[in-house]
C-alpha positions as CSV (number, residue, x, y, z in Angstrom):
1,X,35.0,22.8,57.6
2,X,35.5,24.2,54.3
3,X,36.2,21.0,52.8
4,X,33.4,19.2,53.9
5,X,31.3,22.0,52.3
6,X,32.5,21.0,48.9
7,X,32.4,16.7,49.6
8,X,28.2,17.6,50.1
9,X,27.9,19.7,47.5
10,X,30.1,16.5,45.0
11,X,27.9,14.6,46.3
12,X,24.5,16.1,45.7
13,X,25.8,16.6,42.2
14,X,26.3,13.0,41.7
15,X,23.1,12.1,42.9
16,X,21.2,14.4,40.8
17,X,23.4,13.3,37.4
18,X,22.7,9.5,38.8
19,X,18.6,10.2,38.8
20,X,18.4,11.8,35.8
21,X,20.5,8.9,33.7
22,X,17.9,6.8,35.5
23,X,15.1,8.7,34.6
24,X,16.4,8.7,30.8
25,X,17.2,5.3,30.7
26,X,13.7,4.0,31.9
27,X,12.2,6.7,29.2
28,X,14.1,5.1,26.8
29,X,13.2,1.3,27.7
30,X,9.8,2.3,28.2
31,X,9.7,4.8,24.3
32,X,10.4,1.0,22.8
33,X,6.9,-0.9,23.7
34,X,4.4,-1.1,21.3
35,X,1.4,0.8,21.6
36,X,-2.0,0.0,21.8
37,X,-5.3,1.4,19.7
38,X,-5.4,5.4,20.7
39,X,-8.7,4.8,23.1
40,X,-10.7,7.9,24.0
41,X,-13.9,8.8,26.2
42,X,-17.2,8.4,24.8
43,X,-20.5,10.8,25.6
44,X,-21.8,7.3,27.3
45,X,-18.8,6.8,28.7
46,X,-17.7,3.7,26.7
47,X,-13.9,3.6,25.7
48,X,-13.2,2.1,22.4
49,X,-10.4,2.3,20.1
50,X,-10.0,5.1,17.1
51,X,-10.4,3.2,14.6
52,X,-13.3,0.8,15.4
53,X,-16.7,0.5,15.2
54,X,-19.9,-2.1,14.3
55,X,-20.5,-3.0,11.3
56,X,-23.4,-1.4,9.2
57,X,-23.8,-3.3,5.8
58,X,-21.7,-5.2,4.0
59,X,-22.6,-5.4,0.4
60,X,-20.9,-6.9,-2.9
61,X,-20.2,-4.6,-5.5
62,X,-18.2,-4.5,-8.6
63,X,-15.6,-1.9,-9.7
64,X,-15.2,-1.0,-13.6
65,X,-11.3,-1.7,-14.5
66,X,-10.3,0.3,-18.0
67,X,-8.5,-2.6,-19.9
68,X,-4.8,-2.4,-21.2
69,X,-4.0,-2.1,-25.0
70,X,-0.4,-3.4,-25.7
71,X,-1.3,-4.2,-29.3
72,X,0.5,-0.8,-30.4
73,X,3.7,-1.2,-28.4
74,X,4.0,-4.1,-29.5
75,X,3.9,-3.4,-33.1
76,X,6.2,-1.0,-32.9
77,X,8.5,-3.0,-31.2
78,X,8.1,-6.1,-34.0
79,X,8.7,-3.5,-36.9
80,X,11.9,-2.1,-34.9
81,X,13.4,-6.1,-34.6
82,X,12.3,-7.3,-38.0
83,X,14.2,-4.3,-39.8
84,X,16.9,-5.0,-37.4
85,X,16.9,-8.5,-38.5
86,X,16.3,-7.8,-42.4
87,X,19.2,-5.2,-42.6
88,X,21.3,-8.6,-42.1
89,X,20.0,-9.8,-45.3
90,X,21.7,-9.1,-49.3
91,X,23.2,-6.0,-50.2
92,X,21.8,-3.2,-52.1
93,X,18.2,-3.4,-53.1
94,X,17.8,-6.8,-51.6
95,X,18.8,-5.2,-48.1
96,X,16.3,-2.5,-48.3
97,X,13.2,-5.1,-49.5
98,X,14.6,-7.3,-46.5
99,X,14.3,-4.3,-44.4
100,X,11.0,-3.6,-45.5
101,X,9.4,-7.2,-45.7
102,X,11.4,-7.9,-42.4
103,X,9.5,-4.3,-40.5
104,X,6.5,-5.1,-41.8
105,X,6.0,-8.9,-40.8
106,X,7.8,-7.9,-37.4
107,X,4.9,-5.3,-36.8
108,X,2.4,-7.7,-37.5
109,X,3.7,-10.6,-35.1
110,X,4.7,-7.7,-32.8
111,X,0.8,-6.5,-32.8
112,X,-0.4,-10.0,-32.1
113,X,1.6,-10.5,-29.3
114,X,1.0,-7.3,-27.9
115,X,-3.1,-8.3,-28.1
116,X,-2.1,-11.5,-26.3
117,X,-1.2,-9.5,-23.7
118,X,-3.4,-7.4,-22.8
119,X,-5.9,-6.9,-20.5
120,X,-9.6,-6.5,-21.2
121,X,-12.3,-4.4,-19.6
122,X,-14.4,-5.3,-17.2
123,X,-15.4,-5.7,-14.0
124,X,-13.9,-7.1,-10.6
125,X,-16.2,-7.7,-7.4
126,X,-14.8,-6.2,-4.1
127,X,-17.0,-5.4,-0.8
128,X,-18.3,-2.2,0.5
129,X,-18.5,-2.0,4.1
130,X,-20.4,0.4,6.3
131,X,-19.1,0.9,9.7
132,X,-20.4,2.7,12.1
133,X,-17.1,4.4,14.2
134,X,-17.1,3.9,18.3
135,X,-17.2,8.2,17.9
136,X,-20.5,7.8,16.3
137,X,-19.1,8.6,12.8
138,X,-19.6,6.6,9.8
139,X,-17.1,5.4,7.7
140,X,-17.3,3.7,4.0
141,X,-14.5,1.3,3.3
142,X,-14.8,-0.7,-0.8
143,X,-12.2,-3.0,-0.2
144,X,-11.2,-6.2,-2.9
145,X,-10.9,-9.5,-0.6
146,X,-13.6,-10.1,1.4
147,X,-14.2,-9.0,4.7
148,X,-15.5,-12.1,6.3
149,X,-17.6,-9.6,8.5
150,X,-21.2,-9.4,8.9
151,X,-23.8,-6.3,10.3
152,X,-23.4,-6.5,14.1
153,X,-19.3,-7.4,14.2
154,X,-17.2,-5.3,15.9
155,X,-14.2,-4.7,13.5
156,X,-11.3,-2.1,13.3
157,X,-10.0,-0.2,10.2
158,X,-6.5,-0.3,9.3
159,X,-5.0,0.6,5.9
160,X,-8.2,1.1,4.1
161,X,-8.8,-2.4,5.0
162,X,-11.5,-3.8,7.4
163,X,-10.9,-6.5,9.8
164,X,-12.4,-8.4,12.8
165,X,-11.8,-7.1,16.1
């Protein structure tokens, strides 16, 4: 009788450890699906996502950009190569006139290339977008491509970036 006392008791054990891998294993499989929008209860009871809403106004606006000046860099950089390259020149004081005549012409191509490449001031147009959230917030997103949306669309907000739901 004994024994049969311990053959239940092995087997209840096995049964439990059985359950539980099958409960981790479906936890698991299940941990891997993608999620949807984080939905929530409205006071009217709608349910919408987190981050959507309806669209406000949409309006074009431009955004100052400070320019880039590599005109200095670069002049540095052409006076560093034409020494370089008038040290190879004569001997004596031949070498140090090339090294002089070769810094200074290299600083002035260097500083023209370096205004070649920069970038001026100005302006770039981008779209500001007024959306009001399915909580009954309102958010403000300035964004640079357009948002091919229009006041009444229903849209969602992802990476500072409005698109159409």
């Amino acid at each position: 009788m004994h024994i049969k006392t311990q053959e239940v008791v092995v087997k209840s054990r096995s049964f439990k450890f059985g359950a539980v891998a099958a409960v981790l294993i479906a936890v698991a499989a299940l941990s891997g699906c993608q999620t949807q929008p984080t939905t929530y209860q409205t006071q009217y009871g709608y349910r919408g996502c987190q981050n959507c809403g309806v669209v406000q106004q949409v309006q074009q606006i431009y955004i100052q950009q400070q320019g880039s000046n590599n005109s200095g860099l670069g002049t540095v950089i052409g006076a560093v190569a034409g020494g370089l390259l008038g040290s190879t020149i004569g001997h004596g004081r031949g070498n140090t006139a090339a090294i002089v005549g070769g810094a200074v012409v290299g600083g002035v191509v260097g500083n023209k290339v370096g205004q070649a490449n920069s970038q001026p001031a100005g302006t770039t147009p981008a779209w500001q977008v007024v959306v009001r959230m399915d909580n009954g917030q309102y958010a403000t997103v300035t964004q640079g491509p357009n948002p091919g949306v229009r006041p009444g669309d229903y849209v969602v907000i992802s990476n500072n970036q409005v698109y159409p739901r």
